[in-house]
N, C-alpha and C positions, 0 to 999 in steps of 0.2 A: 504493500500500500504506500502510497507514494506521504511526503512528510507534508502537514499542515500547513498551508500559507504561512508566510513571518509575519508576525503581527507588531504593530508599531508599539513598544512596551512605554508605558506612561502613565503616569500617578498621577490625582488629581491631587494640586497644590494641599496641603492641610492647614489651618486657619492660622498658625505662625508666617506664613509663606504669603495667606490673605491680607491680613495687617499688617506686614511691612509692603506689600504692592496697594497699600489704600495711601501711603505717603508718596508713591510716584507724583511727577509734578501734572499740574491740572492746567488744561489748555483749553481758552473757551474766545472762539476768535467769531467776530459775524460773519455770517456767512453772504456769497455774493448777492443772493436776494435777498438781503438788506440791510444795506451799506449803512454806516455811521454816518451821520449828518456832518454837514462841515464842521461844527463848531465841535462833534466830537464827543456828544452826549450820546446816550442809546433810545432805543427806539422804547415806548413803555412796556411793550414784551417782552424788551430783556432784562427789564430792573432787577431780576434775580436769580440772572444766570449765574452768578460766580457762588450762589447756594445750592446750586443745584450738582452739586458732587456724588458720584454712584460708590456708595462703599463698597470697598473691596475688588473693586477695578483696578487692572495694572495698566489700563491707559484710555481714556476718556474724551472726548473733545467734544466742546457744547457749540452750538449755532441757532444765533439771532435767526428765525424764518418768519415771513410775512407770509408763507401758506404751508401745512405742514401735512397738506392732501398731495397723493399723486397729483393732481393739478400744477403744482409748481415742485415738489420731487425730484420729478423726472426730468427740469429743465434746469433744476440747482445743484443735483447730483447726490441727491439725500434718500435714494431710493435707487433699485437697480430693475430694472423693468423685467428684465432678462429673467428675475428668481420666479414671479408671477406670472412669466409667459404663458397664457395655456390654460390656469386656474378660472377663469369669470369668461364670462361673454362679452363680444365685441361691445355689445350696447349696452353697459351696466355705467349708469350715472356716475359722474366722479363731483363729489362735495365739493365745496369751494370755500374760501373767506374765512380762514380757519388758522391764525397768525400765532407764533408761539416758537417754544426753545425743542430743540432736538441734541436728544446726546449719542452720539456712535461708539462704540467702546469696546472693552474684550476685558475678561476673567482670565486670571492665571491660567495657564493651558500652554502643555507641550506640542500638541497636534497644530497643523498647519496645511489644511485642505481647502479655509476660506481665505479667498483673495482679496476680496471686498477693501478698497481703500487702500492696494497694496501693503497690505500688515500681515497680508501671509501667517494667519493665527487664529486659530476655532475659539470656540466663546463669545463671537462677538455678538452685541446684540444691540439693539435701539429701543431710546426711551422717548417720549414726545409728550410733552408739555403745552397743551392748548390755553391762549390766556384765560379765554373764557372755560371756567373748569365746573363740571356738573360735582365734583365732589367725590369720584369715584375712578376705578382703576382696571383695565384690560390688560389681563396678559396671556401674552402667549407663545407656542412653541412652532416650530417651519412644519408644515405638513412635508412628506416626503422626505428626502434627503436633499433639500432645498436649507437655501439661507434666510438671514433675518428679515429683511423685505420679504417673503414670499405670501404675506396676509396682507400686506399690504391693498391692496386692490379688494377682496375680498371682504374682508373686514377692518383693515385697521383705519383704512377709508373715514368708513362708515364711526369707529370708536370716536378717532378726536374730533368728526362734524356735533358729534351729539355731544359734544363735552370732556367726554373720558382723556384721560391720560393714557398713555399707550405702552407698551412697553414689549418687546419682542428677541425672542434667543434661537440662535442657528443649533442649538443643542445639543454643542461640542465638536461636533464632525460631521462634516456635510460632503456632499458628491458621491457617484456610484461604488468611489473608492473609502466610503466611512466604516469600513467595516475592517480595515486594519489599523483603527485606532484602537487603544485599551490592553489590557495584558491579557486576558483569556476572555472565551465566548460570555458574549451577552453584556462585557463590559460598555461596547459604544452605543447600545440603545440605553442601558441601564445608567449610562451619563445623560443623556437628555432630559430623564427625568429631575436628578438630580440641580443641573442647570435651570430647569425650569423655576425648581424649588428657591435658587440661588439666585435668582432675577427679581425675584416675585418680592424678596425679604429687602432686597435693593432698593428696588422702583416703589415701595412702601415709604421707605424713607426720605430717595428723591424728591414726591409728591410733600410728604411731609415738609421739606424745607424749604422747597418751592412756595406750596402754598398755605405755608405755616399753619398748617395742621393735616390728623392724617386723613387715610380717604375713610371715606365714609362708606362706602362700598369697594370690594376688591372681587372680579370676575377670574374663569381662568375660560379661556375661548380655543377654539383652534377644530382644526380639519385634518381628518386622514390618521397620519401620525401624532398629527396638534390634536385631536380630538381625545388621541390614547392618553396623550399626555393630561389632559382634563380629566378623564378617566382615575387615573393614577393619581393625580392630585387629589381630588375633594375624597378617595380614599384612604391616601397617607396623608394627607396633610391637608384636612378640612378648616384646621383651626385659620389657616392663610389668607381663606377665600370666604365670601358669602355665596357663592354659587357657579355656577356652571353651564356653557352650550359645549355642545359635543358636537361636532357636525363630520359623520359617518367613520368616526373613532375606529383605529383598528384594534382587533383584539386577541390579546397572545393569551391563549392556555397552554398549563404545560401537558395536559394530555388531551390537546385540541380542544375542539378545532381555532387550528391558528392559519396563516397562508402557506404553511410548509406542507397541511393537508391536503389545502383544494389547488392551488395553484402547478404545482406537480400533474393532476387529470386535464387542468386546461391544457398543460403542454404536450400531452400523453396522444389524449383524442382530437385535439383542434385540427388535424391536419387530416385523417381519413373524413375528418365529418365535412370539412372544404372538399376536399378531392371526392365526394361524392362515392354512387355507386354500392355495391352491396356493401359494405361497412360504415357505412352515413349513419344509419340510423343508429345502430351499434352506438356510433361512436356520441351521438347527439344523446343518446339514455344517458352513457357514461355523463357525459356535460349535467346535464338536468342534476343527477344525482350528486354530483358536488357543489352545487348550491347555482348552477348557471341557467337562471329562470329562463322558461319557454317565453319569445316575446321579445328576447334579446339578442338575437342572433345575429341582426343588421350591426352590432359592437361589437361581438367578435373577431373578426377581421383588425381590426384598429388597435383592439388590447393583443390580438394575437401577436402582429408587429413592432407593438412598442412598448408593451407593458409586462406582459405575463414572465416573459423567459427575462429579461432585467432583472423584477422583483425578486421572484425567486433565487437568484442565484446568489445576489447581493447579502440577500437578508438568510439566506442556507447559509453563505461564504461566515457569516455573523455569528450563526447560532451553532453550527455543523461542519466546521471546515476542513475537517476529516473526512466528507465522502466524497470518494475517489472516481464515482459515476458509473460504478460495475451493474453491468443491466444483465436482462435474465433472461437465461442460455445462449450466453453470449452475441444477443442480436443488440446491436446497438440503435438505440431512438435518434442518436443524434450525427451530426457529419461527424465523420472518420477523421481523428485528428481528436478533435471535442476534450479540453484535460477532466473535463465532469461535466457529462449529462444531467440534468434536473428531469428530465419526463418521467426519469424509471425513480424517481427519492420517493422512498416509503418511508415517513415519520415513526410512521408505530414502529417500525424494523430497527430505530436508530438506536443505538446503547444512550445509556442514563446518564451519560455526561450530557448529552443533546436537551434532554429533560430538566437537568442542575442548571443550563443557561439558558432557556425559556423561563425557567423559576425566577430569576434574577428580575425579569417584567413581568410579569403575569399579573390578571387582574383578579377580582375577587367577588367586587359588585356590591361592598361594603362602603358606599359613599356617606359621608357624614355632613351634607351639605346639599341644600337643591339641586341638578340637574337636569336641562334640555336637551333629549339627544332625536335626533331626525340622520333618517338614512333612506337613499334612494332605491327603488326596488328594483331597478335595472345596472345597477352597480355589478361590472363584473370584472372590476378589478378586487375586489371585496366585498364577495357576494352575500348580502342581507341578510340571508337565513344563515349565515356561517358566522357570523360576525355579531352587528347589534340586536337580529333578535335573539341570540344567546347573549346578550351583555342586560337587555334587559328581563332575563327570565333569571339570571345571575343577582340580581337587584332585588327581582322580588323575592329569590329562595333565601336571601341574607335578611330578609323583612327591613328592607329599606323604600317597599314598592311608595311608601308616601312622600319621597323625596326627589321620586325619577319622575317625569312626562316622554314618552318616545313616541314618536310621528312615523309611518313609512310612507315615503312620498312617491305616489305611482309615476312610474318610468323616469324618477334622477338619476343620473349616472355619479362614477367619479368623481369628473370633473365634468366644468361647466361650460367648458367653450365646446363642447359636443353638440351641446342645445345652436349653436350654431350652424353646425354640419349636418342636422339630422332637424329644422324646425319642425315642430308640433309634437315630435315623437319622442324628444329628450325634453326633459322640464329642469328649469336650472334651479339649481337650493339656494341659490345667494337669498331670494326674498323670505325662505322659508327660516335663514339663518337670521333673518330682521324681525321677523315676528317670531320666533324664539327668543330673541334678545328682549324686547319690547314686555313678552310674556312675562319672562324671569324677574323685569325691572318689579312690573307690578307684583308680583308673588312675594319680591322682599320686602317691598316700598308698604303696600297694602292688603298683605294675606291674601289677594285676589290669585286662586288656583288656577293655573290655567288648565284647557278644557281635556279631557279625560284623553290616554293615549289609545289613539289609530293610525287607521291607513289615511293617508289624504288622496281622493281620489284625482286626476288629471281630469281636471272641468273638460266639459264636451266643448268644442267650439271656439278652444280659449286661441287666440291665436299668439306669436312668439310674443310680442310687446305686453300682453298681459300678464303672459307666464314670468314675463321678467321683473314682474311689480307686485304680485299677486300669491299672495301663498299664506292665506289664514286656516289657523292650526284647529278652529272647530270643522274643519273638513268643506 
């Protein structure tokens, strides 16, 4: 058997290491969207940038911004467009008028996969400070293996138009290649969590000195991966947060189902059930049966070429990076050459170290804190019934069902710019992630429950501009 990948060996700083990089020197320059006046006074946005210090940062830089939406971001260089490519729909509103302090930064950390600002150094993450402040706090984690901007567009948009402070973390290790950060399996997801945790205690305090006092509300938000991470929080670390959106969270068990079950038959069978002919049907059962709802086969194609065989290998390479891609009776699934196959990986077959680094994330369903969670039922990168409706059956066997709401939203996918490629037949979650937020405000604000969890069905007739504004959670 051939030897394990090398993995990039690295400790996370321990808090000696944290408090001497909180004395590195603090740099807070304006930024070119908005210059200091000639006489050299600041603009009243930034009367309290130089309070606005992130503890435990080993390097920080604050900026004056006159808009701190993708709107002006993207033309000041305070956002990377690049991390959200692909996540939202072409036609999703961008807020406006929304003037305030931005800080870019990074955590002690050895790893070096994010480029972002040429600092060549993981941890980095952003805080955003709108003047106008409702009093309350978002955080969150990159869905994917994506960077700090990557909610941007999605949500973080939407946080500082409505007031929120913001705040966002690349999760320690980003790119296809995150999974040789850490000393053994499970270590680089099982740091995202923890970064989260270490943001969330930060941008607490930022808020506090900014706006001299603390928030009044503190959310945890996020998608996909960010979703897991919401997940994990308001279960370990409820006391951080008032509550929670999840939006289509993935979910690691360690004796499943996690994507190391289902995503292995999508790469098994997708290819007879294309190529048609007496093995189609065969092979389309097999789909169905690991969670690939009848209905969605027009996605197929699209996750077949850019998503299935990635995820898997990445996050196999992560959890399992001992299989060596031995398939059975020596006929192999994949081209000749291939250093490991995923179509033939059997999770149950794995030995129990496999299982000891699933353990490491695993969730439990023991939330001590509200949550909204909404998942698309054409989701077939992380198919629904493999995923959140086991995270909410998980919820109600720990007797926390009075804390959860979960939505299935008929035909969302993934992601949302599909709702482009496929109008009427994909329905995008962005609005369904606003009236979830919306929900939660009133459920802490005013005991007002929101409405009992279903399916939301795809209104007859809706056409794309609706579906892109339109998504209330009484169905």
């Amino acid at each position: 058997m051939p030897s394990a990948p090398q993995r990039h060996h690295r400790r996370w700083l321990r808090p000696a290491a944290v408090a001497a990089a909180a004395l590195t020197a603090w740099t807070a320059a304006p930024s070119a969207a908005a210059p200091l006046p000639p006489d050299g006074t600041r603009p009243a946005h930034c009367s309290r940038i130089d309070a606005a210090k992130v503890p435990g940062a080993a390097r920080q830089q604050a900026s004056c911004l006159a808009e701190l939406t993708t709107a002006g971001t993207v033309a000041s260089g305070h956002t990377d467009p690049a991390d959200w490519a692909g996540l939202t729909p072409e036609g999703l509103a961008t807020p406006r008028g929304v003037p305030g302090i931005q800080i870019d930064g990074y955590f002690p950390d050895t790893s070096t996969t994010n480029t972002n600002h040429g600092w060549n150094h993981d941890s980095q993450f952003v805080i955003r400070l709108p003047d106008h402040w409702n009093g309350g706090l978002v955080v969150s984690g990159a869905p994917g293996v994506r960077e700090q901007y990557a909610n941007d567009r999605a949500f973080g948009d939407w946080a500082v138009s409505q007031g929120y402070a913001f705040a966002a973390t690349d999760k320690g290790a980003t790119s296809a290649t995150f999974h040789r950060d850490g000393e053994t399996p499970g270590d680089a997801l099982a740091e995202g969590n923890h970064r989260v945790t270490q943001l969330t205690r930060a941008a607490r305090q930022v808020v506090a000195r900014r706006y001299q006092r603390p928030p009044s509300r503190t959310l945890a938000m996020g998608m996909s991966n960010g979703g897991y991470l919401v997940r994990w929080q308001l279960e370990n670390h409820p006391e951080l947060y008032d509550g929670g959106v999840d939006w289509e969270g993935t979910l690691w068990r360690t004796e499943g189902p996690n994507l190391l079950t289902f995503l292995p038959t999508a790469l098994r069978h997708y290819p007879a059930y294309a190529a048609g002919g007496a093995g189609a049907e065969q092979a389309h059962r097999a789909m169905e049966a690991a969670g690939y709802p009848a209905g969605s086969e027009f996605l197929w194609p699209f996750h077949h070429q850019y998503y299935w065989d990635l995820t898997q290998r990445i996050y196999r390479e992560e959890l399992d990076p001992e299989f060596d891609g031995a398939t059975e009776a020596g006929t192999p699934f994949c081209a000749p050459g291939t250093p490991a196959c995923d179509a033939d990986y059997a999770y149950a077959d794995r030995p129990r170290e496999v299982r000891k680094a699933v353990a490491k994330i695993a969730l439990t369903g023991r939330i001590g804190k509200p949550l909204i969670s909404f998942h698309g039922t054409y989701d077939v990168l992380l198919p629904i019934s493999r995923s959140s409706d086991v995270y909410a059956q998980l919820v109600r066997r720990e007797g926390r069902g009075h804390l959860h709401r979960y939505y299935r939203v008929e035909a969302g996918t993934h992601v949302d710019s599909l709702a482009d490629t496929f109008p009427g037949r994909v329905r995008p979650l962005v609005p369904c992630h606003r009236s979830a937020a919306t929900a939660l405000e009133r459920w802490l604000d005013h005991g007002v429950r929101p409405p009992s969890s279903r399916t939301l069905k795809l209104p007859e007739g809706a056409g794309p501009e609706k579906l892109l504004t339109h998504c209330p959670l009484n169905g």
